[in-house]
C-alpha positions as a printed NumPy array, in Angstrom:
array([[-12.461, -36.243, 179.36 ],
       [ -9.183, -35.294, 177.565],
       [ -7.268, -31.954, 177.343],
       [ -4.638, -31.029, 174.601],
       [ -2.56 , -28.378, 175.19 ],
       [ -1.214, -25.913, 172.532],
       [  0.77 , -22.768, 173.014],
       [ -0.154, -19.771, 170.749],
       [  2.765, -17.712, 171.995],
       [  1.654, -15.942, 175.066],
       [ -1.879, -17.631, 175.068],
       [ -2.426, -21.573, 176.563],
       [ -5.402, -22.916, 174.833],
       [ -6.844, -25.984, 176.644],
       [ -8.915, -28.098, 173.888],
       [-11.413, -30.28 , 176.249],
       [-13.005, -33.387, 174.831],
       [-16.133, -35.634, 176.596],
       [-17.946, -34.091, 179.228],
       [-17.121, -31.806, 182.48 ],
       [-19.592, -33.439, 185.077],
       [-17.122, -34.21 , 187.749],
       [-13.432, -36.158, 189.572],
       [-11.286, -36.865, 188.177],
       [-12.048, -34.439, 184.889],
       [-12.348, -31.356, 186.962],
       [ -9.465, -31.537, 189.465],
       [ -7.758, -32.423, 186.088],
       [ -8.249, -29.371, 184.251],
       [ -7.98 , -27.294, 187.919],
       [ -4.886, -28.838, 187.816],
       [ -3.958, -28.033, 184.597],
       [ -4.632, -24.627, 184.768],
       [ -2.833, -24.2  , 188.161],
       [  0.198, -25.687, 186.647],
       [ -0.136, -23.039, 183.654],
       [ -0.393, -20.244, 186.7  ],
       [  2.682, -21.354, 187.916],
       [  4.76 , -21.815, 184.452],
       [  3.875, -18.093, 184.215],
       [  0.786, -18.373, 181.975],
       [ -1.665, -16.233, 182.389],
       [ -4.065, -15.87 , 179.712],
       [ -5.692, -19.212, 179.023],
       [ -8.212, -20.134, 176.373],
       [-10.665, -23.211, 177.123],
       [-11.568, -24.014, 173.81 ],
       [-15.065, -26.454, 174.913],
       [-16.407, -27.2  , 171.711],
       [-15.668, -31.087, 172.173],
       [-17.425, -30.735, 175.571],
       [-21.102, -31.664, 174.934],
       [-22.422, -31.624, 178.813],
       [-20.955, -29.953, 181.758],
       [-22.25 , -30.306, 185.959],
       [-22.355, -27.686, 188.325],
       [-18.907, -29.086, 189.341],
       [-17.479, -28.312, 186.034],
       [-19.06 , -24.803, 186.179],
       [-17.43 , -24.495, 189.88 ],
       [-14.041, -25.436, 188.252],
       [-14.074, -23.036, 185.443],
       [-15.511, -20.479, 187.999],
       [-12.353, -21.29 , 190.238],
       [-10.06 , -20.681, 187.161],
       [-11.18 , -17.511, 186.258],
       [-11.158, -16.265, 189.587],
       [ -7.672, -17.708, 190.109],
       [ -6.618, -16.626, 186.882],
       [ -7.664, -13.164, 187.525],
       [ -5.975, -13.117, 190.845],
       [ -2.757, -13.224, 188.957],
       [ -3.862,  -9.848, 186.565],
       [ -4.457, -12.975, 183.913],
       [ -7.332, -13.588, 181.498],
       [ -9.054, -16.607, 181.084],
       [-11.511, -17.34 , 178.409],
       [-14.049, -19.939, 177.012],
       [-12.747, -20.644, 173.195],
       [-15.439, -22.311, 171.38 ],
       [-18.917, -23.72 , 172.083],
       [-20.491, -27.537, 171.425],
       [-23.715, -26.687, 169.931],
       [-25.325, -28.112, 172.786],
       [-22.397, -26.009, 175.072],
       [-24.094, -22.749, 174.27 ],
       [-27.202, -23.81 , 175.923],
       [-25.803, -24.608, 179.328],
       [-26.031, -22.514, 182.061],
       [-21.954, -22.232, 181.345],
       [-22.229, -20.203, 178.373],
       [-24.819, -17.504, 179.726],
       [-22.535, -17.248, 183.282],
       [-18.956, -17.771, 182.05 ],
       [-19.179, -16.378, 178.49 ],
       [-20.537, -12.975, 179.989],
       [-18.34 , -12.522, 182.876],
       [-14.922, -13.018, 181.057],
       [-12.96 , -10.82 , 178.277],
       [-13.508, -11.52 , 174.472],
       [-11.367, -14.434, 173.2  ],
       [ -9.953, -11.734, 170.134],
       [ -8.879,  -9.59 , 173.228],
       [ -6.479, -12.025, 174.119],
       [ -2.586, -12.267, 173.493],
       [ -2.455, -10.07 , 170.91 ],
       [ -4.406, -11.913, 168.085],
       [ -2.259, -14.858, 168.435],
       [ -4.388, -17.131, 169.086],
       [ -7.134, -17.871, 166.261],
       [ -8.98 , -20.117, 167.067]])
């Protein structure tokens, strides 16, 4: 799996592409998004529309990030969907329990 990042002034937007099902992609993006935590980000996009399949791991990790996000009075947010995405269990647990993507930063980040 790869991740782009892209700053859209307050708001990190992590593009994922390939699958979520496990090490080393999840301690990747954990990674990733602790590092943002620390750089003082705290509102993150995931955009996962290149992200076709995703485990229960990769549901743990974005679980983790939105609960360590939020521990830090941050927001964290699924972007976009793989068609297949909005099916997964991830869309009906994440996608309800985490602010609107237009909420974020302001409106700068469209994506």
């Amino acid at each position: 799996m790869t991740i782009k990042e892209k700053m859209h002034g307050v708001v990190a937007v992590l593009s994922l592409k390939g699958n979520l099902m496990g090490e080393p992609d999840t301690e990747n993006l954990r990674d990733k998004i602790y590092s943002l935590l620390q750089e003082g980000f705290t509102k993150i996009v995931v955009d996962m529309k290149g992200v076709r399949w995703i485990s229960s791991t990769g549901l743990g990790t974005l679980i983790a990030a939105l609960t360590s996000v939020r521990n830090k009075s941050g927001d964290f947010a699924p972007g976009k969907y793989h068609r297949e995405g909005r099916k997964s269990v991830c869309h009906y647990t994440i996608g309800k329990s985490v602010q609107d993507l237009r909420n974020l930063g302001s409106g700068h980040c469209k994506l």
